[in-house]
C-alpha positions in Angstrom: 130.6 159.3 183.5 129.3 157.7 186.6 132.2 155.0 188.1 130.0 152.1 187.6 129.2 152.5 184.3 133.0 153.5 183.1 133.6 150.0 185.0 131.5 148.0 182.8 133.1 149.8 179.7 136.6 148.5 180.5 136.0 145.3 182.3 133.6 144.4 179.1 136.6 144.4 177.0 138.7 141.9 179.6 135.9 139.4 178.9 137.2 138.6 175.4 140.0 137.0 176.7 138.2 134.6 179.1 135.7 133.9 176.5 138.1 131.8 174.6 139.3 130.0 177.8 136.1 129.1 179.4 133.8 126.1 177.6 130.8 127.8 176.5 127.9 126.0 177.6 128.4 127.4 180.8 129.1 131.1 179.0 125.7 132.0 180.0 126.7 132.5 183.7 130.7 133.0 183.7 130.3 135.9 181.4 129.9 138.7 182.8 131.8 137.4 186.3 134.8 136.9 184.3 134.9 140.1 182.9 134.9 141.4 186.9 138.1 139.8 187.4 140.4 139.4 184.2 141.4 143.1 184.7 142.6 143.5 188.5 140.7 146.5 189.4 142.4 148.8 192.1 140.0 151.0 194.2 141.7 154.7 193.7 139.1 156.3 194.6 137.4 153.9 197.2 140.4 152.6 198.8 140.1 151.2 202.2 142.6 150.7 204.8 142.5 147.6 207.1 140.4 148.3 210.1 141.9 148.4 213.4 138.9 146.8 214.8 139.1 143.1 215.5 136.5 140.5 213.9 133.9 138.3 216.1 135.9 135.9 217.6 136.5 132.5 215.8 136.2 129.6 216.9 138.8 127.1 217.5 137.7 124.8 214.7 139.1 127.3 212.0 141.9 126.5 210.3 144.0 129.9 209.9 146.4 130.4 206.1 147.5 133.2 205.1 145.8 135.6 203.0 146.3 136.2 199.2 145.9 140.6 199.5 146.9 142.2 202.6 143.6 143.7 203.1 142.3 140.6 204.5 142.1 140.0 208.5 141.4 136.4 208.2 141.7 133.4 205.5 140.9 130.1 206.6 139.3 127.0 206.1 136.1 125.5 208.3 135.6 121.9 208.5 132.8 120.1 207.6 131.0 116.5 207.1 130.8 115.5 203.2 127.8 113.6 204.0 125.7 115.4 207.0 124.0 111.9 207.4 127.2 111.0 208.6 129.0 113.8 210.6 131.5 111.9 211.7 132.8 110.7 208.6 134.8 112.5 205.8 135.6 116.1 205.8 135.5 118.8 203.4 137.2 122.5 204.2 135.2 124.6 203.6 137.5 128.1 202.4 136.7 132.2 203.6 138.9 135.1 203.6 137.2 138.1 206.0 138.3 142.0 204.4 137.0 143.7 207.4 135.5 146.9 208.1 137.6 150.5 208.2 135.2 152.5 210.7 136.0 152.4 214.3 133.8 149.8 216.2 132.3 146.7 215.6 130.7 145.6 212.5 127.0 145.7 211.7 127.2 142.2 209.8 129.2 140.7 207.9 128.2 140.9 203.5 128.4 137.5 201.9 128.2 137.6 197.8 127.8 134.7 195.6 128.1 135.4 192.1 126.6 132.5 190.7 127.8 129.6 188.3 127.5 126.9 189.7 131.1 126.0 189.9 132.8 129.2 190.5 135.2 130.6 192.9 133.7 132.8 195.1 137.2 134.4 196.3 139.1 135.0 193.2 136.1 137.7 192.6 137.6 140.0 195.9 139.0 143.2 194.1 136.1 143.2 192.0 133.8 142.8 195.2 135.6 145.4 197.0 135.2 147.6 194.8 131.5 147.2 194.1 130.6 147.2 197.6 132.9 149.8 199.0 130.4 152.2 199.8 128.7 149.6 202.7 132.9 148.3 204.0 132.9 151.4 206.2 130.9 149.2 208.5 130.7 145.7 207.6 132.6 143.3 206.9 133.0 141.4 203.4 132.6 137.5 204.1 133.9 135.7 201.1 132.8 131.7 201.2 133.8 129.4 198.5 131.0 127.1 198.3 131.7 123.2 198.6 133.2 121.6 195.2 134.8 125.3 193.8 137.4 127.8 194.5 139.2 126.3 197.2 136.4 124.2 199.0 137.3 121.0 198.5 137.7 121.4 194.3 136.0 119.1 192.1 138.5 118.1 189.5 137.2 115.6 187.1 140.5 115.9 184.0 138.2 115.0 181.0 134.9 117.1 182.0 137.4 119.7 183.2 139.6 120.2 179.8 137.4 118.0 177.2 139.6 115.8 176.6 137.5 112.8 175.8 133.6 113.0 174.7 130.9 114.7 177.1 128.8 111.7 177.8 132.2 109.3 178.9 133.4 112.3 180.7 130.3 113.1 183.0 130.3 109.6 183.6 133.5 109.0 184.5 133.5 112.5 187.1 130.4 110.7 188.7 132.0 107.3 189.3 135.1 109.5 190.6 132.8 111.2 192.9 130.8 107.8 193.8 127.8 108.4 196.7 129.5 111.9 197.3 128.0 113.1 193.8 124.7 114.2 195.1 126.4 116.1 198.1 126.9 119.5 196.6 123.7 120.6 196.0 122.4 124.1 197.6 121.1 122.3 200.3 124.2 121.3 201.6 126.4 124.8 200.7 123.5 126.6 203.2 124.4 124.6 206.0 128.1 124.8 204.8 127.9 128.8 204.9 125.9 128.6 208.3 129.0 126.8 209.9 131.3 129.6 208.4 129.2 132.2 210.1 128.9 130.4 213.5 133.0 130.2 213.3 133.4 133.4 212.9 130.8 134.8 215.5 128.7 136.9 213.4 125.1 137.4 214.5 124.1 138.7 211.3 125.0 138.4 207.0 123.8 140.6 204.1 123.3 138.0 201.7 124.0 139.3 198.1 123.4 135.8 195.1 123.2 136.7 191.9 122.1 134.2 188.9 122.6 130.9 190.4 123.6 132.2 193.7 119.7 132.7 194.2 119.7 129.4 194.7 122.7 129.9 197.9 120.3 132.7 199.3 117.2 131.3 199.1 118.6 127.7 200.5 120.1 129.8 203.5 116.9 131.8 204.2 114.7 128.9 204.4 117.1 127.3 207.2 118.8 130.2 208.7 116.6 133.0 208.1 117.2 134.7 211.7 120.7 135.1 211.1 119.6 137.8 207.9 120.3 141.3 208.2 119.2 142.1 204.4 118.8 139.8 201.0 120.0 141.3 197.5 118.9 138.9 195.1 120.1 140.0 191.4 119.0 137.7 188.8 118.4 135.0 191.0 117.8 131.4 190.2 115.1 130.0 192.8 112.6 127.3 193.2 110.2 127.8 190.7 113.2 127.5 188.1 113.9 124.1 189.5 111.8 122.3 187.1 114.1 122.2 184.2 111.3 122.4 180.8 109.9 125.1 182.6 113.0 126.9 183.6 113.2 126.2 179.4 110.3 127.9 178.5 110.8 131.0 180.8 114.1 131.1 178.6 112.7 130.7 175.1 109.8 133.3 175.2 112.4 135.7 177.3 114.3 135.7 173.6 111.9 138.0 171.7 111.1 140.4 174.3 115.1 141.0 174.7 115.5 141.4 171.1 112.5 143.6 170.8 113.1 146.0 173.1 117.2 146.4 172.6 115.9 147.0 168.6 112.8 149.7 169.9 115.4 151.7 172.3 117.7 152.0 169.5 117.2 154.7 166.9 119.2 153.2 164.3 117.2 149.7 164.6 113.5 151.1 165.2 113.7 153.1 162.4 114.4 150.4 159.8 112.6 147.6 162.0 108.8 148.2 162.6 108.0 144.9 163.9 110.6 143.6 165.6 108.9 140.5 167.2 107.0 139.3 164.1 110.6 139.4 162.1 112.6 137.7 164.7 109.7 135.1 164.3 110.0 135.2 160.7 113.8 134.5 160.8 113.1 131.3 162.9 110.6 129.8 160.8 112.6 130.9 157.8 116.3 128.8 159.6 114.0 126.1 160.9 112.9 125.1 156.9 115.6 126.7 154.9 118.9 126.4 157.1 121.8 128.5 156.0 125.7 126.9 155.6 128.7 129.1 154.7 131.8 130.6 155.6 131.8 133.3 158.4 134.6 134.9 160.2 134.6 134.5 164.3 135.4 137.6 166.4 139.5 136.9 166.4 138.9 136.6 162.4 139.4 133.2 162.1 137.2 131.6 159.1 134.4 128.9 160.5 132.3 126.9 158.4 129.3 127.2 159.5 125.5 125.6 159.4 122.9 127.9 160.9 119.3 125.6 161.4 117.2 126.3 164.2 119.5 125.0 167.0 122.4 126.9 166.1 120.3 130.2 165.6 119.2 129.4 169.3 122.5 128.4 170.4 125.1 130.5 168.2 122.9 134.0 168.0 120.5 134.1 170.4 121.2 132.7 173.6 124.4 134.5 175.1 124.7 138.3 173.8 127.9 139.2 173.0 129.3 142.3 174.7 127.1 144.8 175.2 124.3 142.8 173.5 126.1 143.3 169.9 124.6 139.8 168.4 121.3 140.5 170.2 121.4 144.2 168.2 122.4 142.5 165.0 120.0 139.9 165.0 116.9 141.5 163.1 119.0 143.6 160.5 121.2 140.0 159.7 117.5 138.4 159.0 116.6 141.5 156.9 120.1 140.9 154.7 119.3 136.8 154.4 115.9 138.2 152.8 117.7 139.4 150.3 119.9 137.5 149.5 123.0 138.4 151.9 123.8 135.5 154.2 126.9 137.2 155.4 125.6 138.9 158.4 124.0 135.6 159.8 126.9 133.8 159.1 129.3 136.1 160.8 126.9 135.9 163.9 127.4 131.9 163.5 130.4 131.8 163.5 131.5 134.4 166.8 128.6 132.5 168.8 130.0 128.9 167.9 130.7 126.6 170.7 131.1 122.6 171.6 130.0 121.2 174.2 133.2 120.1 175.7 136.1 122.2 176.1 139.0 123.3 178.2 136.9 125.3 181.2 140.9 125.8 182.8 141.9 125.9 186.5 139.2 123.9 188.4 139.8 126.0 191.2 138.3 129.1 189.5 135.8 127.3 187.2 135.0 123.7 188.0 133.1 121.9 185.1 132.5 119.1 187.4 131.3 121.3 190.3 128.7 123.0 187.8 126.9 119.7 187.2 127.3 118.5 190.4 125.2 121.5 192.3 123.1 122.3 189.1 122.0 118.3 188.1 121.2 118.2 192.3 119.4 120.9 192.2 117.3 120.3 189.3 113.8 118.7 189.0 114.3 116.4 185.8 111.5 114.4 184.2 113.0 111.2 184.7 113.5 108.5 187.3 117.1 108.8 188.5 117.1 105.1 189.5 116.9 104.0 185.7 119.6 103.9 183.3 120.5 106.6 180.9 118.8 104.9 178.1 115.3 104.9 180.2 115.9 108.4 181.4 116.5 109.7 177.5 113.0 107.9 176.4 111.3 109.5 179.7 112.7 113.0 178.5 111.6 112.2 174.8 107.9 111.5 176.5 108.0 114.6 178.8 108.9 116.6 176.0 106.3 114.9 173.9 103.6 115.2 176.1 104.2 119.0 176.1 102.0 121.8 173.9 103.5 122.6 170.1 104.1 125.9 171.5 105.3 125.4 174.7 108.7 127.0 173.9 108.0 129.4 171.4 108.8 130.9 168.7 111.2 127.7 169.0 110.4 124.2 168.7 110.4 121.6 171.1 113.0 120.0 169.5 115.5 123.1 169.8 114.6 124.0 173.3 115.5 120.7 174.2 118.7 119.9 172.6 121.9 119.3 174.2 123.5 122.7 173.9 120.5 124.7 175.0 119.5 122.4 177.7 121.8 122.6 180.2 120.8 121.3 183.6 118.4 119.1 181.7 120.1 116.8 178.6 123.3 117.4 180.0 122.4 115.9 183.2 121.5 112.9 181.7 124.6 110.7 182.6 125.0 112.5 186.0 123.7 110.0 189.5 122.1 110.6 192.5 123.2 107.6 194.6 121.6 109.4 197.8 118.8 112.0 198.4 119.6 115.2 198.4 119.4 118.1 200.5 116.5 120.2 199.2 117.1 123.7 198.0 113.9 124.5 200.2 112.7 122.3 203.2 109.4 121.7 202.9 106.8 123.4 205.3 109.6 126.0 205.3 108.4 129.8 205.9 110.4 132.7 204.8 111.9 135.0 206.6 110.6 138.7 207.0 113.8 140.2 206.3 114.3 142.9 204.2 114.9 141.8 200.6 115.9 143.2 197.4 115.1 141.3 194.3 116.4 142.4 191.0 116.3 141.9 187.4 117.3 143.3 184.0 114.1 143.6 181.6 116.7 142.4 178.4 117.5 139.2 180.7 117.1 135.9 178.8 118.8 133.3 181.3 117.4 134.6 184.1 114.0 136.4 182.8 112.1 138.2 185.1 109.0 136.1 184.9 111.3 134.0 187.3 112.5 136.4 189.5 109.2 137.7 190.1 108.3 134.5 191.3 111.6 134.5 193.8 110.6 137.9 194.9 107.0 136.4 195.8 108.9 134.1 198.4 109.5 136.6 200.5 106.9 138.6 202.6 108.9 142.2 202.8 110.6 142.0 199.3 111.0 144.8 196.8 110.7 143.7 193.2 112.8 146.3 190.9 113.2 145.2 186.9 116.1 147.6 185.5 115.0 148.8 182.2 118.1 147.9 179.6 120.0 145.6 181.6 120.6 142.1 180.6 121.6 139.1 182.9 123.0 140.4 186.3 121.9 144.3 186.7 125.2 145.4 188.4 127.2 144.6 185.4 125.0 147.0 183.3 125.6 150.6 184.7 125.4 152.3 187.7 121.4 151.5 188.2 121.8 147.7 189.7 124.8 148.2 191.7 123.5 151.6 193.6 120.2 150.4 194.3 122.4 147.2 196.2 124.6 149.3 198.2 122.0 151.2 199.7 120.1 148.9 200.2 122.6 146.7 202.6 123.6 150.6 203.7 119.9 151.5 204.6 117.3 148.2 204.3 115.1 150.3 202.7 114.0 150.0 198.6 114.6 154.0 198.6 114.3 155.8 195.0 114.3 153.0 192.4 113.4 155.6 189.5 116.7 154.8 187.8 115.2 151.4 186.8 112.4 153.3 185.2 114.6 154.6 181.8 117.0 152.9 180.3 120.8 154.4 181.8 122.5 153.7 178.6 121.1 152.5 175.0 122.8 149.6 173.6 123.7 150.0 169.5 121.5 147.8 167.6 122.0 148.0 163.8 118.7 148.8 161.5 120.5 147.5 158.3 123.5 145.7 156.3 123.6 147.3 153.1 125.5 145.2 150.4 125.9 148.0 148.9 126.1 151.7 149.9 123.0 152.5 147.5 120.9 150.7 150.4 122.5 152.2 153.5 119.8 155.2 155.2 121.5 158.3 154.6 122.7 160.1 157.2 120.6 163.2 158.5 122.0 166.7 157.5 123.2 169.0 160.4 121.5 172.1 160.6 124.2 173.3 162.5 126.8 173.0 160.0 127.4 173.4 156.2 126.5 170.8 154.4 126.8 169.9 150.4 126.5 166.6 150.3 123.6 164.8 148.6 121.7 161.5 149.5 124.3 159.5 147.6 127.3 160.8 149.9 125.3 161.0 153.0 124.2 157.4 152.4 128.1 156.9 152.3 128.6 158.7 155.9 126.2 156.0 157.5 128.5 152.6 156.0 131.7 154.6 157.2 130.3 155.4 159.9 129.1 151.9 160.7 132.2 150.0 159.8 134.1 151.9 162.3 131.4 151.4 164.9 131.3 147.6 163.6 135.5 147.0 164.0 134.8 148.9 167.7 132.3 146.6 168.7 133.9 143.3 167.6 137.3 144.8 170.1 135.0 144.6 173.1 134.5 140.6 172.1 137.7 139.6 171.0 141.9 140.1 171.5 142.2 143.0 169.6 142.9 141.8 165.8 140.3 140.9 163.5 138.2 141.1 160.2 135.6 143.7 158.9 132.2 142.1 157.6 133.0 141.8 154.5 136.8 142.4 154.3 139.3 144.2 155.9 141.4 143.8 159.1 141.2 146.0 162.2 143.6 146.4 164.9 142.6 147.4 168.4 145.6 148.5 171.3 143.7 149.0 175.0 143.8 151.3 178.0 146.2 153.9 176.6 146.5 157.3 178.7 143.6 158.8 177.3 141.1 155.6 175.9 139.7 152.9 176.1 140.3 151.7 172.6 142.2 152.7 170.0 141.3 150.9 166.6 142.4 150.9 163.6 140.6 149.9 160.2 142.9 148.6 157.4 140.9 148.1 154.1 137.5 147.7 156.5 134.2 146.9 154.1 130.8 146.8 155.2 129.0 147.5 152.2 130.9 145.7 149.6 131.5 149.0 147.9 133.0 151.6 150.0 136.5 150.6 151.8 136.9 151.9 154.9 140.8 152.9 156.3 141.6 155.1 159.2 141.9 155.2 163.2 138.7 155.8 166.1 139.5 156.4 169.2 137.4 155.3 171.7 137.8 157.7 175.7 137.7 157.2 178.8 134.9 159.9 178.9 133.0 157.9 176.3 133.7 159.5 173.6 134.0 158.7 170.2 136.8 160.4 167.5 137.5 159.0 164.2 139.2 159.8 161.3 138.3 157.6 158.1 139.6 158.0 154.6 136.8 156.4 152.5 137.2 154.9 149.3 135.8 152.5 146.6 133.3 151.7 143.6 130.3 153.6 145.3 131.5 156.5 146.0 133.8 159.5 144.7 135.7 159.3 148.1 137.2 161.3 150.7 138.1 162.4 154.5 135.8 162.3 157.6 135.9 163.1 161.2 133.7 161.5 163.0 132.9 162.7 166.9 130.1 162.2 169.5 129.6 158.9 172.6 129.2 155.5 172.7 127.9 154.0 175.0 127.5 156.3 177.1 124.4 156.9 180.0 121.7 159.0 178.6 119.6 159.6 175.4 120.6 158.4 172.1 122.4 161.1 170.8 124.2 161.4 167.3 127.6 161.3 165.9 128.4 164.5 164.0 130.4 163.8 160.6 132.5 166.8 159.0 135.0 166.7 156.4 134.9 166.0 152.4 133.2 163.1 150.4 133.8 163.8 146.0 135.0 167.4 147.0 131.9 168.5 148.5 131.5 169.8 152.4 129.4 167.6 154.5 128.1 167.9 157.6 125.8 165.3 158.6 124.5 163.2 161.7 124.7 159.4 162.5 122.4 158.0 165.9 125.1 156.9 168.1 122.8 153.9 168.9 
């Protein structure tokens, strides 16, 4: 398996942990980040050695510390005005640490990355970083900038935004009167000119800028001031002007929703087959939750039971919004509104309940992930339909008018109501009680003209935060841009197999687009399910192989596919959560990680995802990618027996198929399960 993609398998699984520390409204961008960093990745087969080669010399304005890894040649902080209107008054340090190159000479540039956010550290992403870009350290140098407010740039730390400790309105207001004028001084604006003084310090003519998400927004704010000091731009799912304008940057997001679940259902064998319009039933489920909301009980991903209300904001919020994993909700989605048809609300609820969030909660060190930061850049940066001189209550009725004045269908399939509410809305309700006591620096000057650098703009075809519609229009920014959209990658293509993360290392390696036919086929099919049968009588049956020697009928083959997907199911919900947890219906499942030989190892206790065949037994889960299980099934609908279950998941290439062998009522079978 390529070394990018095997990354993503095991640093998918880290994300579960962060998930439950990080407050979820800001999910959407923290993510995938976190999962580069939970697990501290060593570089055994790209490890570099410190160079021997000096960097550019620094200026005397740099403030030396010492480094946190002893690859580093230089940690430091860079002074700064707060206020640039007043450069003589109050400072902020402005952190770096410099890994530098290993060849012998001097560096071609130095690579700066910012991963997005806002309100991220920038440096606690190095070993992830390193690793990712170690094919370009050979001769440049890593640049690693915390941007003002975050990481150790001067750290916003507002207590109650920070740790939800009192409600979100009181606490946004409170972190703006701690901040006072200096709350409209962290905008993008300001963190270009903040990187520009890094650079100067350290004496480097030239920078590969890589932003991804919300780093766009760093990138595109530096190459409209600073645009001669660009070797190369990488942009991967990058925020930019045109997604400034917060009901537009809504609507991008709302019709993004049904092309990502359409296409992760069509690439999947298992979902296309039971699915033949997948856009007019994810519709159908709206307008079904919009008038007939659904309330019940549903188990989250660490099995705890949540009662749960599913109307049209949480189906946005809770199911849609932020797939899970490797896009298991977004896969799920369909089949869940095919059970609630019928009768089966369990599916949907289950989805609920993992996707459930508040709007305040603990977001943990400020210093990696400051709440107050992320309103503080992304409220600046924003175009909001209100007149920040008025108070909140004004501002709320200007919204209500803005979003009146707006078409029915402006964000569908949603409503206007949904689009706009305070969960989904995030740099646009949620800004509400932020100030802006002084102007701004603009993201883009105006009369500003790009640069003709080389530039790489990227974007996943399943991405719904970012969706390509936007990124297009970033891409259009710059005159000698190449515009690549990765075919099965979601929000940030180098966290979804090798595709994303090749095309960017050449690219800083080369400045040239070179072959971008990987983006043309999907590297690796995410599972989506076709159906949740209550009860195995309703499950598809699995195929026969011609290869073996089969005597099972339809009955026992319908069997095969509910074992098969309730081990696939209790695998799954181990790449979202600590490792214990609930089947669908009932049923625990135990997962223990990164053993000599896999990735997983889970085992099924009682599992039940049709309500009558139980499900007991142990899949192991490789390093390779592959998939071997051993299930002793049991229960009302069915005579029972042993399988073995073997095949990939996961795994770059076509959809391939699990092959089942063993006994089922006494009889041989030898069937076939799509692995996706």
């Amino acid at each position: 398996m390529k070394w990018a993609c095997k990354l993503f398998l095991i640093l998918s699984i880290a994300s579960s942990y962060a998930q439950a520390q990080i407050t979820p409204h800001r999910f959407s961008d923290l993510n995938r980040l976190v999962r580069r960093t939970k697990l501290r990745v060593t570089r055994p087969v790209f490890a570099l050695a410190p160079s021997s080669v000096s960097a550019p010399s620094k200026s005397s304005n740099v403030i030396s510390v010492p480094c946190p890894e002893p690859t580093a040649s230089l940690c430091g902080y860079v002074p700064v005005p707060l206020d640039r209107a007043h450069p003589h008054g109050p400072q902020i340090q402005i952190y770096f640490e410099l890994y530098p190159h290993t060849a012998p000479g001097p560096a071609q540039s130095a690579i700066l990355v910012n991963g997005g956010g806002p309100g991220i550290s920038t440096t606690d992403f190095r070993d992830a970083y390193q690793f990712l870009l170690a094919n370009d350290l050979d001769v440049h140098d890593l640049l690693l900038i915390d941007d003002r407010g975050r990481g150790l740039s001067g750290t916003i730390d507002c207590e109650e935004l920070q740790h939800g400790t009192a409600g979100f309105a009181r606490s946004e207001i409170d972190c703006t009167a701690q901040l006072g004028n200096a709350a409209s001084l962290y905008g993008s604006g300001d963190i270009a000119d903040d990187t520009e003084a890094v650079r100067a310090a350290l004496g480097y003519d030239l920078v590969d800028y890589w932003g991804s998400s919300y780093g766009g927004f760093d990138v595109t704010a530096y190459a409209s001031r600073y645009g001669e000091h660009l070797r190369s731009i990488v942009l991967d799912a990058p925020g930019g002007p045109s997604e400034r304008n917060e009901l537009r940057r809504l609507r991008y997001r709302t019709h993004a929703d049904p092309r990502m679940v359409t296409l992760d259902c069509l690439r999947s064998v298992l979902c296309s087959q039971d699915q033949e319009e997948p856009e007019e039933s994810f519709a159908e489920l709206i307008e079904t939750i919009r008038h007939h909301p659904v309330e019940g009980d549903g188990h989250d991903a660490f099995g705890n039971l949540v009662h749960i209300r599913i109307d049209e904001d949480a189906l946005l919020n809770f199911v849609v919004t932020y797939p899970n994993g490797a896009f298991i909700n977004t896969g799920e989605i369909l089949a869940a509104g095919d059970a609630l048809k019928h009768g089966d609300s369990v599916p949907l609820l289950r989805l609920g309940a993992e996707g459930f969030f508040t709007l305040t909660g603990d977001s943990g060190d400020p210093t990696f992930n400051s709440a107050g930061a992320f309103y503080a850049t992304g409220c600046i940066d924003a175009i909001e339909p209100w007149d920040w001189s008025q108070p909140v209550s004004v501002r709320q009725r200007q919204l209500k008018q803005a979003v009146s004045n707006l078409p029915s269908d402006y964000f569908a399939p949603f409503s206007k109501a949904a689009a706009n509410g305070i969960l989904f809305s995030t740099l646009g309700a949620q800004c509400l009680w932020w100030q802006q006591p002084t102007t701004p620096s603009p993201i883009v000057p105006p009369g500003t003209t790009f640069p003709h650098t080389p530039a790489l703009v990227l974007d996943g075809d399943l991405d719904n935060r970012v969706p390509y519609e936007e990124t297009t229009a970033v891409a259009a920014l710059f005159p000698n841009s190449t515009n690549v959209i990765v075919e099965e990658a979601g929000h940030e293509t180098a966290n979804f197999g090798s595709c994303g993360i090749t095309l960017i290392t050449n690219f800083i390696e080369s400045l040239q687009p070179g072959d971008t036919s990987c983006a043309n086929t999907p590297e690796t099919v995410w599972p989506a399910v076709g159906r949740f049968p209550y009860q195995a009588k309703d499950a598809r049956p699995a195929a026969v192989d011609p290869s073996g020697s089969n005597q099972a009928g339809i009955r026992e083959r319908k069997t095969v596919s509910v074992a098969v997907a309730t081990a696939i199911d209790a695998l799954q919900r181990s790449l979202i959560n600590g490792g214990d947890g609930v089947g669908l219906r009932s049923g625990t499942f135990h997962t223990d990680y990164f053993g000599p030989t896999t990735i997983t190892t889970t085992t099924l206790t009682n599992c039940v995802f049709a309500t009558d065949v139980i499900v007991n037994g142990t899949i192991l889960w490789g390093y390779d990618g592959s998939i071997a299980a051993d299930l002793d099934v049991s229960g009302s609908g069915t005579a029972g027996g042993t399988l073995h279950v073997a095949g990939f998941f996961e795994t770059p290439g076509p959809v391939g198929n699990f092959s089942v062998t063993g006994t089922l009522g006494g009889k041989q079978v030898a069937a076939l399960v799509p692995e996706a």
